[in-house]
C-alpha positions as CSV (number, residue, x, y, z in Angstrom):
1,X,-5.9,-3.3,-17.5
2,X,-8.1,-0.2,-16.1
3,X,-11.3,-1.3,-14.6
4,X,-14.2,0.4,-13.0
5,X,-16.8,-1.0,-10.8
6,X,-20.1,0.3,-10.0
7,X,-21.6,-1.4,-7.5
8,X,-24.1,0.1,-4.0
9,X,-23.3,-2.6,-2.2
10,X,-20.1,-1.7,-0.6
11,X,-18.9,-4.4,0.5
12,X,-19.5,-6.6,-2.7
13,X,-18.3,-3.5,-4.5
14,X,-14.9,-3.4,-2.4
15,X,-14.3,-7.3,-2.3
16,X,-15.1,-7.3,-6.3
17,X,-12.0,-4.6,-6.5
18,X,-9.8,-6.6,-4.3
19,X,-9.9,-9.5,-6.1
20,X,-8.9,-8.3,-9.4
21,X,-6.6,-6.2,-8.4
22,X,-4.7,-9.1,-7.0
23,X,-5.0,-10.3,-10.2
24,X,-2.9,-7.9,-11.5
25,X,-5.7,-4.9,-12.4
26,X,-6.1,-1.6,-11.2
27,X,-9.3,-0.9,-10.4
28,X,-11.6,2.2,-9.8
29,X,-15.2,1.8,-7.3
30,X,-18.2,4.0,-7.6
31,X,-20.9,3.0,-5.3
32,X,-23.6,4.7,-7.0
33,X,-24.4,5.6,-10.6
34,X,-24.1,9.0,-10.6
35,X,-20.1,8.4,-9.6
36,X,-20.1,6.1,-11.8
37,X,-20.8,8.1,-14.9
38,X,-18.1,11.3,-13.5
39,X,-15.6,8.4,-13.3
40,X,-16.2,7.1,-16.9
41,X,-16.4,10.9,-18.6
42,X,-12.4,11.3,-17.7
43,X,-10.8,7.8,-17.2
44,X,-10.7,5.5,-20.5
45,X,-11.7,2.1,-18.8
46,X,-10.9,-1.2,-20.4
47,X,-13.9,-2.8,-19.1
48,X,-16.5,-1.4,-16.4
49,X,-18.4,-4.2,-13.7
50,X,-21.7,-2.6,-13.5
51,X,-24.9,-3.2,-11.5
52,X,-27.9,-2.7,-13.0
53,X,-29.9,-1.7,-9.8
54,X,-28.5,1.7,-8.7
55,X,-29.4,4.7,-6.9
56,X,-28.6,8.5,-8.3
57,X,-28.1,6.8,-12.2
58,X,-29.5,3.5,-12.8
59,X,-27.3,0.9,-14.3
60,X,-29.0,0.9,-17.2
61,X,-28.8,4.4,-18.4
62,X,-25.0,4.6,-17.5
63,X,-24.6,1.5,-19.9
64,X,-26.5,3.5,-22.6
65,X,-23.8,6.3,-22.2
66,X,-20.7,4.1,-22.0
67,X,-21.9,2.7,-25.4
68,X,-23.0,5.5,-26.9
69,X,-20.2,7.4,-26.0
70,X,-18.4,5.4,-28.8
71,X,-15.4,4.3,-26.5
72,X,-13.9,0.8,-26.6
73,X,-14.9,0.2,-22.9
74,X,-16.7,-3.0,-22.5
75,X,-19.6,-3.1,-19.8
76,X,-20.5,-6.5,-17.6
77,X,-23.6,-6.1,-16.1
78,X,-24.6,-7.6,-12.6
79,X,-27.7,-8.5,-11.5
80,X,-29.7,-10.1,-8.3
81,X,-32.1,-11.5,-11.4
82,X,-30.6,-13.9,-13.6
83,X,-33.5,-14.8,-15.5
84,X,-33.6,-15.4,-19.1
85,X,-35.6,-11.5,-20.0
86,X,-33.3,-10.2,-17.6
87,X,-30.5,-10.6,-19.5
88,X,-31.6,-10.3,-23.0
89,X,-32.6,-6.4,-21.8
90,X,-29.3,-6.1,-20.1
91,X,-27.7,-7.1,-23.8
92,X,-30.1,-5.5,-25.9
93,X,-28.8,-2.3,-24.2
94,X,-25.3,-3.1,-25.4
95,X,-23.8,-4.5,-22.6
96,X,-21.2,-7.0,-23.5
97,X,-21.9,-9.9,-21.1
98,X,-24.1,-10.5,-17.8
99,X,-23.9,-12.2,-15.0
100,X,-26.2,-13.1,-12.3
101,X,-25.7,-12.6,-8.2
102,X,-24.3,-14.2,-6.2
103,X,-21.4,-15.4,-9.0
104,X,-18.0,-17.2,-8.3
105,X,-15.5,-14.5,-8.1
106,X,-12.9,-16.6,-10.8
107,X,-15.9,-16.5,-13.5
108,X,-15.8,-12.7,-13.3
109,X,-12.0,-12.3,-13.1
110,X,-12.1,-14.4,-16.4
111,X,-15.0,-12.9,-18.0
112,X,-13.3,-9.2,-17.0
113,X,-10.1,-10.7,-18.8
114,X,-12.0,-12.0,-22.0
115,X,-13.9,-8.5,-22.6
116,X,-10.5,-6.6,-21.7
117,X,-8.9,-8.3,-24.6
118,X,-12.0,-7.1,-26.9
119,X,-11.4,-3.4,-25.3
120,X,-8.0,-2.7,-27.1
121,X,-5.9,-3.9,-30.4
122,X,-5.2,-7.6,-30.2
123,X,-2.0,-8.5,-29.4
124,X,-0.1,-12.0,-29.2
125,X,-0.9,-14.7,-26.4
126,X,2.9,-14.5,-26.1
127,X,4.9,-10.8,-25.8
128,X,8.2,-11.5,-26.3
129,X,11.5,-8.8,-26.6
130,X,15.2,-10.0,-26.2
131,X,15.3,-13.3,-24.7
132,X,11.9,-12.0,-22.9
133,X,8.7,-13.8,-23.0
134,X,5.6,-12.3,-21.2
135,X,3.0,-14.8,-20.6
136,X,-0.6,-12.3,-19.9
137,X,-3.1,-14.9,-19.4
138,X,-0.5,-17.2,-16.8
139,X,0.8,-14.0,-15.3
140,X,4.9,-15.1,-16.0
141,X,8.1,-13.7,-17.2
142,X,11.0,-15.8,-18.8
143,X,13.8,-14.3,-19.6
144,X,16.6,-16.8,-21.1
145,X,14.8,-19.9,-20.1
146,X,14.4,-18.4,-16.1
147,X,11.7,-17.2,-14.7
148,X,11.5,-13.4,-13.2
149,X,9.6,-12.8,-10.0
150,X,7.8,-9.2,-10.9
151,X,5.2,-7.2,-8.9
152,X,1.6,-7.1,-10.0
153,X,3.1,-3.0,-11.0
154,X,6.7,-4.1,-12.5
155,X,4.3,-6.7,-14.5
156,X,2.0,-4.0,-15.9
157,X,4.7,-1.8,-16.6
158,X,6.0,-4.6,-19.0
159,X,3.2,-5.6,-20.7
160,X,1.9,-2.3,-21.5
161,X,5.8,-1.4,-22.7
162,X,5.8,-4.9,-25.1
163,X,2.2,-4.7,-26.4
164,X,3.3,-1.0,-27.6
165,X,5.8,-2.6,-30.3
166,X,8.5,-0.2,-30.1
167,X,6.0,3.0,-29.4
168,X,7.2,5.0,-26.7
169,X,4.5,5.3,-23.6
170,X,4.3,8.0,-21.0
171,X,4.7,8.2,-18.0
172,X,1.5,9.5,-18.3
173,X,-0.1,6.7,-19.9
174,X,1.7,4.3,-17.7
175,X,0.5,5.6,-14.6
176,X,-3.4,5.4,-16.2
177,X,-3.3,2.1,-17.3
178,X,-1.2,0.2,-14.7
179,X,-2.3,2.4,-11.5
180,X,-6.1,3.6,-9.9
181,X,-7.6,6.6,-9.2
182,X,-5.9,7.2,-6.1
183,X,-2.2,7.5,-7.5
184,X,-0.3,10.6,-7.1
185,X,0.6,11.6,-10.7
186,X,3.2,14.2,-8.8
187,X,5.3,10.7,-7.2
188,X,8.1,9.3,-8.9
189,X,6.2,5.9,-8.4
190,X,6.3,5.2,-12.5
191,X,10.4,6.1,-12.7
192,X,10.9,3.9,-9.6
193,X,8.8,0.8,-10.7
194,X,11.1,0.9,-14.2
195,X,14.2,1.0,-12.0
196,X,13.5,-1.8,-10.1
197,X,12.1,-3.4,-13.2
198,X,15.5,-3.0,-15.3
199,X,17.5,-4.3,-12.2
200,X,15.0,-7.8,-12.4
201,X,15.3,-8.5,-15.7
202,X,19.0,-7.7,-16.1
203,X,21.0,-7.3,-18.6
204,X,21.7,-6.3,-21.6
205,X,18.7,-3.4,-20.5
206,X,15.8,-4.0,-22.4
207,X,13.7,-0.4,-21.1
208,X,15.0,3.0,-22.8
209,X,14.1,5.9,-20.6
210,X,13.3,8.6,-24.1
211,X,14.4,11.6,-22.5
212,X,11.3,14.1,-22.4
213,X,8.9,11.4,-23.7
214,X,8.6,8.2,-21.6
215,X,10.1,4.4,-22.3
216,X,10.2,1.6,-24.8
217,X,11.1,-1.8,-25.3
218,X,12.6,-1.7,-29.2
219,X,11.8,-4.1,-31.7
220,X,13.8,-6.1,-33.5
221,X,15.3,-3.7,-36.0
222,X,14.1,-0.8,-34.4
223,X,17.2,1.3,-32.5
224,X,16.9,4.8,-31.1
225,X,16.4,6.5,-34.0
226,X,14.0,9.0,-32.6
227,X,14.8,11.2,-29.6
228,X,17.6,10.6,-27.1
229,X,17.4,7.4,-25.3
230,X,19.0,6.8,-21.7
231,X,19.6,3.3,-19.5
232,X,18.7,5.6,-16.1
């Protein structure tokens, strides 16, 4: 899950973007609005945190854009004022939820999680491939009744690869949806995470590397009927 916040006050803004990146997101920070709206014209964000009270762009107007823009990104807006008008104009301007400063930082990780879900096709509680299940919302692998000990990276890596049923993804699109803004789209970092991936989950392999295209997991049925698949 990609996720942008836009927050001026730094340190809220980098302790917001801590903490859901060690739940397992990768996360973008503007501190002002004007960032904030450069950063949402090129990356597609699955949901962006957003304070209302900004300098260069308010909050406001950037949530305006986002949904006018006709993306699926959902916007949470923040506010010091938690007051009953204060949040009807922060949802009449199509922000998807609100919450009020200061907040407990687990009701915005699952608030982040609920409107991430809303940003892209549904998808089963449960991904399962193989003798795999991946468990999203508890954050756990079992494969053949043990549980596999993944990285918050070798654990986006798989659960973008399973909710793709049998699509190949990119490296490309890997490295946007499971990495930041600060990854180096040069590195071999997306070949090595699938390496180490393949080696945890053992075999028989579930990841085909498509030669020239990216990876899959294949569905039940599905073999590799389109392009030339490779275990490396």
């Amino acid at each position: 899950m990609r996720i942008l916040v836009v927050e001026d006050e730094q340190p809220l803004a980098d302790a917001v973007a801590r903490g859901l990146r060690k739940a397992g997101m990768a996360v973008d920070v503007a501190y002002d609005g004007a960032s904030g709206q450069e950063k949402a014209s090129i990356t597609r964000y699955d949901v962006i945190v957003l304070d209302r009270d900004l300098p260069e762009l308010s909050g406001d107007q950037l949530c305006r854009e986002v949904v006018e823009s006709g993306e699926l990104t959902r916007v949470i807006m923040l506010t010091a004022s938690g007051t009953v008008q204060d949040r009807v104009e922060g949802l009449s301007l199509g922000a998807d939820d609100y919450l009020a400063k200061p907040f407990a930082f687990d009701e915005l990780t699952a608030r982040v999680r609920a409107l991430g879900r809303r940003s892209t096709p549904a998808v089963p509680p449960l991904l399962t491939a193989r003798g795999l299940t991946l468990d999203s919302a508890r954050r756990r692998v079992c494969r053949r009744g043990g549980e596999v000990e993944l990285t918050r990276k070798e654990f986006g890596v798989l659960e973008v690869l399973l909710a793709a049923e049998g699509a190949v993804v990119s490296s490309e699109e890997l490295l946007e949806r499971v990495w930041d803004e600060y990854a180096d789209p040069f590195t071999t970092t997306v070949r090595v995470t699938v390496m180490t991936l393949r080696k945890k989950l053992g075999e028989p392999s579930l990841i085909e590397t498509m030669v020239g295209s990216g990876y899959r997991v294949p569905t039940a049925g599905r073999g590799t009927d389109s392009g030339t698949a490779s275990a490396d």
